[in-house]
Backbone as a ProteinNet text record, in pm:
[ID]
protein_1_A
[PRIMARY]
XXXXXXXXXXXXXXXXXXXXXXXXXXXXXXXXXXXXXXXXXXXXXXXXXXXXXXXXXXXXXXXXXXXXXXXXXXXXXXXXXXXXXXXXXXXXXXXXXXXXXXXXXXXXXXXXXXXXXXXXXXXXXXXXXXXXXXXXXXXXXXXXXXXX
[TERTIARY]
-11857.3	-11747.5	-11685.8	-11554.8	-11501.2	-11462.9	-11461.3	-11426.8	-11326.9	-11208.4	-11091	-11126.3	-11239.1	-11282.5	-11388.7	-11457.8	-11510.4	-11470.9	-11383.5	-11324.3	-11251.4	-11158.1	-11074.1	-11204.9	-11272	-11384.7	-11420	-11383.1	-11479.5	-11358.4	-11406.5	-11308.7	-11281.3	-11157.4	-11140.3	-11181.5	-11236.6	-11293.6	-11157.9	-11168.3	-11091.6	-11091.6	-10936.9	-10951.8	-10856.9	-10890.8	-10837.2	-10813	-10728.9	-10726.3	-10816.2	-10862.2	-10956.5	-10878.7	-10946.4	-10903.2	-10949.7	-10913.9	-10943.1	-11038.4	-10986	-11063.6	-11243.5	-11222.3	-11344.1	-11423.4	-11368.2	-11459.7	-11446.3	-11398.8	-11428.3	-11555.7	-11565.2	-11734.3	-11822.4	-11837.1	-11937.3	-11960.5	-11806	-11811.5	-11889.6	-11912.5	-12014.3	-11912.9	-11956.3	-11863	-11917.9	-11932.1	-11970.8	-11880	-11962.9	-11912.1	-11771.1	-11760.6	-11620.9	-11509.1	-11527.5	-11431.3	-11396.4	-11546.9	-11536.8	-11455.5	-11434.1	-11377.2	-11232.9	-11216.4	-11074.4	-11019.4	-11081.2	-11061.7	-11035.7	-11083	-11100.4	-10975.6	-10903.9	-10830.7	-10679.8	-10673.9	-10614.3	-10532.5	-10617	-10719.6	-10656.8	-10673.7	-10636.8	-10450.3	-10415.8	-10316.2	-10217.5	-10249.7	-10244.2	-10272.4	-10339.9	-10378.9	-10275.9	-10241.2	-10134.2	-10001.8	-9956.3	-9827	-9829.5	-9875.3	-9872.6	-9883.1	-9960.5	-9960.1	-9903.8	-9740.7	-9683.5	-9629.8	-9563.1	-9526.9	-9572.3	-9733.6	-9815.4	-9862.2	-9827.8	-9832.3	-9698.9	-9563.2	-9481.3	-9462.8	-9503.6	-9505.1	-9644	-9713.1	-9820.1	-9746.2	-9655.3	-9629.9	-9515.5	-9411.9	-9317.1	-9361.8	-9424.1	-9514	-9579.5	-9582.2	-9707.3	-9625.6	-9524.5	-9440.4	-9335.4	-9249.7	-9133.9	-9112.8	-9176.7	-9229.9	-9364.7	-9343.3	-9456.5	-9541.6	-9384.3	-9416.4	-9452.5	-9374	-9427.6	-9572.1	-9619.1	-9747.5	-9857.7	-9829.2	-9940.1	-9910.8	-9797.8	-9846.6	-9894.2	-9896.6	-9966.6	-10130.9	-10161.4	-10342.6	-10363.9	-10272.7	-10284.8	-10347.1	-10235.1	-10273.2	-10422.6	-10486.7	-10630.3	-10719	-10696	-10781.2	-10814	-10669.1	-10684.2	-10694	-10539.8	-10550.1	-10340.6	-10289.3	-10128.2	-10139.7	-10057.9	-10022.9	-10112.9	-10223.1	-10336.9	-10428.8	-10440.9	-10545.5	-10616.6	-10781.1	-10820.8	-10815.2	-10839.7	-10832.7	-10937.8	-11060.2	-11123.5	-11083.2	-10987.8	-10919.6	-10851	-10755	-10633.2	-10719.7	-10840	-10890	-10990.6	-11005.1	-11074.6	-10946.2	-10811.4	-10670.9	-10700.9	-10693.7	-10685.5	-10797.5	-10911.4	-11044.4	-11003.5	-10949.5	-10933.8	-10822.6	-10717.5	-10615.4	-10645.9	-10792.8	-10826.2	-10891.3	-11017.6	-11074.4	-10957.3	-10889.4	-10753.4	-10707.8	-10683.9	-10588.3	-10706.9	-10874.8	-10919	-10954.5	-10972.6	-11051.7	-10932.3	-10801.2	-10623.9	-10680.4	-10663.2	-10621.3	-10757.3	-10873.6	-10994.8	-11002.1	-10967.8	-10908.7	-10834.7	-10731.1	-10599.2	-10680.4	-10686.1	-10755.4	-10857.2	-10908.7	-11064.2	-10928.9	-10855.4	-10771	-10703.1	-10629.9	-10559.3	-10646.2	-10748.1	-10857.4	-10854.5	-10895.6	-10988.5	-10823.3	-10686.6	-10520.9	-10562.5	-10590.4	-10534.5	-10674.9	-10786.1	-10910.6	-10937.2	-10981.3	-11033.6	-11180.4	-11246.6	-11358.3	-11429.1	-11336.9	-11360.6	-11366	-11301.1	-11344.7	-11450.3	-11561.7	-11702.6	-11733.5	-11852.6	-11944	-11999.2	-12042.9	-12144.4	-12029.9	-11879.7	-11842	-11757.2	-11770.8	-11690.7	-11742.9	-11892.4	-12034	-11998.3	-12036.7	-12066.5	-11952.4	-11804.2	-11745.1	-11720.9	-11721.2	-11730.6	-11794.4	-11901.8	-12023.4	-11950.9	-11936.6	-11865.5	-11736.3	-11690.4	-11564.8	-11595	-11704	-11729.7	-11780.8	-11903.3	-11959.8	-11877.1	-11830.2	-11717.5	-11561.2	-11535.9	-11468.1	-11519.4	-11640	-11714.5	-11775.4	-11858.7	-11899.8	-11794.4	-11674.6	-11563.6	-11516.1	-11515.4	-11444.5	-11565.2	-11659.4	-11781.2	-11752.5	-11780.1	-11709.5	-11590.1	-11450.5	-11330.3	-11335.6	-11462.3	-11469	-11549.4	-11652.8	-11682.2	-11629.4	-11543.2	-11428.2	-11333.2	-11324.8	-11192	-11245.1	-11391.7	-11478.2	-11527	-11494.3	-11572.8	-11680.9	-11754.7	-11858.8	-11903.7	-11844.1	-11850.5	-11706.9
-5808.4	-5900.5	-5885.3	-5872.5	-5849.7	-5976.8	-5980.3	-6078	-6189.3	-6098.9	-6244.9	-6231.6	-6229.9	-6312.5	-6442	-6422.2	-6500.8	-6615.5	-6572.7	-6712.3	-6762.6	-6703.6	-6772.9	-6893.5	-6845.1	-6985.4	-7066.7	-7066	-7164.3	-7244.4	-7368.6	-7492.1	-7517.3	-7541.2	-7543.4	-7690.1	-7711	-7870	-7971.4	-8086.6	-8194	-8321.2	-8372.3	-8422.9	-8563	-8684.7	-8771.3	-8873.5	-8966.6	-9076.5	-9185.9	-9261	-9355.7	-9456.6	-9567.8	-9675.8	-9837.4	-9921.6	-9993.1	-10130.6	-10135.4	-10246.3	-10206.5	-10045.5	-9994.9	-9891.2	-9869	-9760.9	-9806.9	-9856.6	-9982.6	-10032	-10087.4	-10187.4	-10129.3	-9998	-9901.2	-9781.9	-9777.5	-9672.5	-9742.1	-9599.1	-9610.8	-9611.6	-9777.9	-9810.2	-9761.2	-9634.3	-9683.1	-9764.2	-9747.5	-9894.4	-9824.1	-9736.8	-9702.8	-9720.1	-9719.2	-9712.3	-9862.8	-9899.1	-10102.6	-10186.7	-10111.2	-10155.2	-10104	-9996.7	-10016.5	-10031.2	-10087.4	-10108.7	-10334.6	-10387.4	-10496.9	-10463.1	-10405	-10362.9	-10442.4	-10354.9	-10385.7	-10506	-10563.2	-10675.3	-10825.3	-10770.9	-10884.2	-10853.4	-10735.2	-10740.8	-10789.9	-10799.7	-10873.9	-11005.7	-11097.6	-11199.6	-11241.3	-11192.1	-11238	-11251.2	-11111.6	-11154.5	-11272.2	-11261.3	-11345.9	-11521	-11518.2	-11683.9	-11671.8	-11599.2	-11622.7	-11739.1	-11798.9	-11938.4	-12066.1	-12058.7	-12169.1	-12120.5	-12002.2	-11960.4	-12001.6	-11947.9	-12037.3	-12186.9	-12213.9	-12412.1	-12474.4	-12387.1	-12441.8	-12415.6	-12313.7	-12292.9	-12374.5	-12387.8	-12480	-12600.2	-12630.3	-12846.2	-12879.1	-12755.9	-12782.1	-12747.8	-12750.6	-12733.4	-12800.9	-12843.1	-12907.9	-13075.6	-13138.9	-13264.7	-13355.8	-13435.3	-13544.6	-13562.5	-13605.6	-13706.2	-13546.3	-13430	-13315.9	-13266.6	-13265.5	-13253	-13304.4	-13449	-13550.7	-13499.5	-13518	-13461	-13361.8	-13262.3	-13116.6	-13142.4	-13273.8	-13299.2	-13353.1	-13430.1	-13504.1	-13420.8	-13340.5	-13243.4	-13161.6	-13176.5	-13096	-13205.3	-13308.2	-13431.2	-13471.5	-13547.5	-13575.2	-13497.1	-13447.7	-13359.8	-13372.4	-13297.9	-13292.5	-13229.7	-13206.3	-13208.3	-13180.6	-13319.8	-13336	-13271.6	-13190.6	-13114.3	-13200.3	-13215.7	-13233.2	-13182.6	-13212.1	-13150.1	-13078.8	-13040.8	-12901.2	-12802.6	-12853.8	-12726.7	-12595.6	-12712.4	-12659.7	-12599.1	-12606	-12567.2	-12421.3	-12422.4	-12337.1	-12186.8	-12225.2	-12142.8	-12105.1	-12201.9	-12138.5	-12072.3	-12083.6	-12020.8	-11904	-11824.9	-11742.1	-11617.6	-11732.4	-11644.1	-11649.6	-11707.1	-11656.2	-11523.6	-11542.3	-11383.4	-11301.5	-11288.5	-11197.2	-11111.8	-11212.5	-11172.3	-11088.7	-11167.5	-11106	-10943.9	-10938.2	-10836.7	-10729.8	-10754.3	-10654.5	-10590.7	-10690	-10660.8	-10571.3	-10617.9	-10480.9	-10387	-10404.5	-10256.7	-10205.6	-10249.6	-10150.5	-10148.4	-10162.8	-10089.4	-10003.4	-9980.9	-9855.7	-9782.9	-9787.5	-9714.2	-9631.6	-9700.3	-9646.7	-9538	-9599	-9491.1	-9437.9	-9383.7	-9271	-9174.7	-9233.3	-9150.1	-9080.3	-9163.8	-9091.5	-9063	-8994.2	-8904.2	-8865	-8700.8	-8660.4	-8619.4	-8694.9	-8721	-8829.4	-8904	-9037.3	-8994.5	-8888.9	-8847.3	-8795.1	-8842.3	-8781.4	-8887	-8856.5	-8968.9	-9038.9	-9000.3	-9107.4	-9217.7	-9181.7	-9303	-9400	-9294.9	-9382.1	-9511.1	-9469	-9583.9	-9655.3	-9649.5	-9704.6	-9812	-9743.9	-9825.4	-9974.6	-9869.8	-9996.8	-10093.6	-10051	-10123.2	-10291.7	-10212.1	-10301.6	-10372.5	-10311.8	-10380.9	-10532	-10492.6	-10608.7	-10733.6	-10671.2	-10766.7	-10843.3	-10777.5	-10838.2	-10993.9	-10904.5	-10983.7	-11081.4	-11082.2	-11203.4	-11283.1	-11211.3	-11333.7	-11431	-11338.9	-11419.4	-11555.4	-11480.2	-11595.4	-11696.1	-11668.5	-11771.9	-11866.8	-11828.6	-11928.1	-12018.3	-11948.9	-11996.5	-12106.8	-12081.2	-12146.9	-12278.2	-12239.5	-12384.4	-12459.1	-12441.4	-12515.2	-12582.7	-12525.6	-12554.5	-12676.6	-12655.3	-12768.6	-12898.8	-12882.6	-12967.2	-12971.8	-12824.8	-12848.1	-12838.1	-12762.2	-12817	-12832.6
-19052.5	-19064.9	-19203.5	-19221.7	-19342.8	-19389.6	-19496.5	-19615.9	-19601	-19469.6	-19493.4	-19379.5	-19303.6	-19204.1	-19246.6	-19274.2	-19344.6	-19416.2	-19498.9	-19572.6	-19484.5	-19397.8	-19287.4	-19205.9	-19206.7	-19117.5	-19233.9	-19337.9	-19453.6	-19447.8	-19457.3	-19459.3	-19652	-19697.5	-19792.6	-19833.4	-19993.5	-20025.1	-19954.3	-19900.2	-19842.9	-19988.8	-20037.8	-20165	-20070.9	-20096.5	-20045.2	-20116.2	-20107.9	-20210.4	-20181.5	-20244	-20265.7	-20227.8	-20124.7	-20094.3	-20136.7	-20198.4	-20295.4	-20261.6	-20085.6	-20086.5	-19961.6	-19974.1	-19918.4	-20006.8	-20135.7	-20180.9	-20313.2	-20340.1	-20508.5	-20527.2	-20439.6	-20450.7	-20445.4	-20385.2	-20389.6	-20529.9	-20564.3	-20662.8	-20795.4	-20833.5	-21000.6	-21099.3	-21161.6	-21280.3	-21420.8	-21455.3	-21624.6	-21700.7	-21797.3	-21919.5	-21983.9	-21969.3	-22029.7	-21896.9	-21777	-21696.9	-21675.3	-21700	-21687.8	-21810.6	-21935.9	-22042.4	-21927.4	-21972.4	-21902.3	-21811	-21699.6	-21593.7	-21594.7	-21702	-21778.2	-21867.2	-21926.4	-22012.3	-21939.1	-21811.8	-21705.4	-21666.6	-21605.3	-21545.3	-21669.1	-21781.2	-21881.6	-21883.1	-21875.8	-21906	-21827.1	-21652.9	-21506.2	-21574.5	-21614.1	-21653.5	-21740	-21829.9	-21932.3	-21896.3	-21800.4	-21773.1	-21627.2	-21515.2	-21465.3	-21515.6	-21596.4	-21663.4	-21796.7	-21830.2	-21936.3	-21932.1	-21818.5	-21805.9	-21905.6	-21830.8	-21885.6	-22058.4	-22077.4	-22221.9	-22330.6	-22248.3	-22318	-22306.4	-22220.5	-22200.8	-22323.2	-22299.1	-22431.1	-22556.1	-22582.8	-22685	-22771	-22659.4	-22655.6	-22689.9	-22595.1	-22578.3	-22718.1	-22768.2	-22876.9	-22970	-23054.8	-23159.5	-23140.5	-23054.2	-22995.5	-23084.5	-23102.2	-23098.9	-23131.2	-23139.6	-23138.5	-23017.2	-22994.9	-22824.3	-22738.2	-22728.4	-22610.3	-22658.5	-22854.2	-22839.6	-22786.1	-22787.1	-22738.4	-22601.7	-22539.7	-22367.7	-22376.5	-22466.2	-22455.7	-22428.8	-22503.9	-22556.1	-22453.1	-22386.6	-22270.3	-22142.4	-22098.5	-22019.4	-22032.6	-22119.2	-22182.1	-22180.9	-22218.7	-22198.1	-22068.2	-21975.5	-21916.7	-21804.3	-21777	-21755.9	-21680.9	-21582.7	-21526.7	-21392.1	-21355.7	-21212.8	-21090.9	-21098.6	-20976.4	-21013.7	-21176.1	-21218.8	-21283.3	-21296.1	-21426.8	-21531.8	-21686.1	-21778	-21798.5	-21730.5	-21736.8	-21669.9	-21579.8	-21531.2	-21615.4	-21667.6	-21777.2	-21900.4	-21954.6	-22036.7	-21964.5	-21870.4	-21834	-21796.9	-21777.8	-21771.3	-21895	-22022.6	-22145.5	-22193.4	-22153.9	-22178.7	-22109.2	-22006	-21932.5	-22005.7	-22014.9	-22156.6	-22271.5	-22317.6	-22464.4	-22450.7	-22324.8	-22282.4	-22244.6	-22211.8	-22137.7	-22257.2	-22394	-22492.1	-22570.1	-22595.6	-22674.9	-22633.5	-22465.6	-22453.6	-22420.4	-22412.8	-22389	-22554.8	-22632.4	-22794.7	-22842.7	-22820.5	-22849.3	-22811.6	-22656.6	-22603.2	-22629.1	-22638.9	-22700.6	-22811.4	-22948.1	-23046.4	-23029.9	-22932.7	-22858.4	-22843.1	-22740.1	-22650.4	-22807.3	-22872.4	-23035.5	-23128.3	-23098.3	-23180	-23125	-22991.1	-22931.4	-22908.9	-22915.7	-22915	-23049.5	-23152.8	-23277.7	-23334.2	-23297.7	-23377	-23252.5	-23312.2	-23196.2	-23186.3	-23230.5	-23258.8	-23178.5	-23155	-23059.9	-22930.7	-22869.2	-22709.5	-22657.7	-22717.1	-22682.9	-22549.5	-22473.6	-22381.4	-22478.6	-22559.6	-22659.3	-22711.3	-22775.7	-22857.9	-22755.7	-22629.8	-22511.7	-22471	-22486.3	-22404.5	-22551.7	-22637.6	-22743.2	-22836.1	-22765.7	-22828.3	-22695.9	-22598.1	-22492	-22476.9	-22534.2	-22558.9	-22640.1	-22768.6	-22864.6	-22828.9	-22800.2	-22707.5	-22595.2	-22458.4	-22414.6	-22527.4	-22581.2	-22706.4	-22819.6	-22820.4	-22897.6	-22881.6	-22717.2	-22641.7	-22565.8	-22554.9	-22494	-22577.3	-22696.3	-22779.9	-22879.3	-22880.8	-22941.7	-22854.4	-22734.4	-22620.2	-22564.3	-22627	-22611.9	-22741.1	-22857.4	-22983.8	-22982.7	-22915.7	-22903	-22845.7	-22688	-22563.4	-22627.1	-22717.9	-22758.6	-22802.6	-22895	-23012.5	-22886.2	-22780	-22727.6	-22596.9	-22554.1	-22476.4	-22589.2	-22704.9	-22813	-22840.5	-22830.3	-22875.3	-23034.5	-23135.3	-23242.1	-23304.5
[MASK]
++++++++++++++++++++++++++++++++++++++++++++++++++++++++++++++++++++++++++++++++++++++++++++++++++++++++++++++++++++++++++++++++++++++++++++++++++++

């Protein structure tokens, strides 16, 4: 049997696209694909609730009287929400902003040295990256529940 017989029967590799809500949950996340895949994820987070970002921002500089409704809304709480609700939105856009803004600085480094595209500083900065963005938004999160 000659040669372009042969390959004529070999099936060439089959490359398909990945489907998100059947082969996501199964796939292997390392910690660098999970930083940026979280990178994402925050940045979805921010623009969708810019609203309630400019209304905090607004409510809370505007006035007297729109600040106190600002504390109000967090205390008590506004529209059929309690006020752990509304604090748990802002606990959500403090993690959103901290862990966009560490990433983009991983993401900035690893553009501009090329020293930074190894597996080792990928794991490692990711590493630092979650740690960073979570134990911050654990501190923030206390100050902002009253705990100290």
């Amino acid at each position: 049997m000659s040669d372009l017989a042969t390959n004529a029967t070999n099936k060439r590799p089959e490359f398909r696209n990945i489907h998100a809500f059947r082969d996501l949950p199964s796939y292997r996340w390392p910690l660098a694909s999970l930083v940026s895949g979280m990178h994402r994820i925050s940045g979805a987070i921010m623009f969708f609730l810019m609203p309630f970002i400019i209304w905090m921002f607004d409510s809370s500089i505007s006035s007297e009287i729109s600040f106190a409704k600002f504390k109000a809304a967090f205390n008590i709480g506004m529209l059929g929400l309690p006020g752990v609700i509304w604090k748990l939105v802002a606990l959500a856009l403090i993690w959103a902003y901290l862990q966009h803004f560490i990433a983009g600085l991983r993401h900035l480094w690893m553009d501009t040295h090329h020293d930074a595209t190894t597996k080792e500083f990928g794991r490692s900065s990711a590493a630092f990256t979650l740690a960073a963005s979570i134990g911050l938004t654990l501190l923030l999160g206390a100050k902002l529940f009253g705990i100290y």
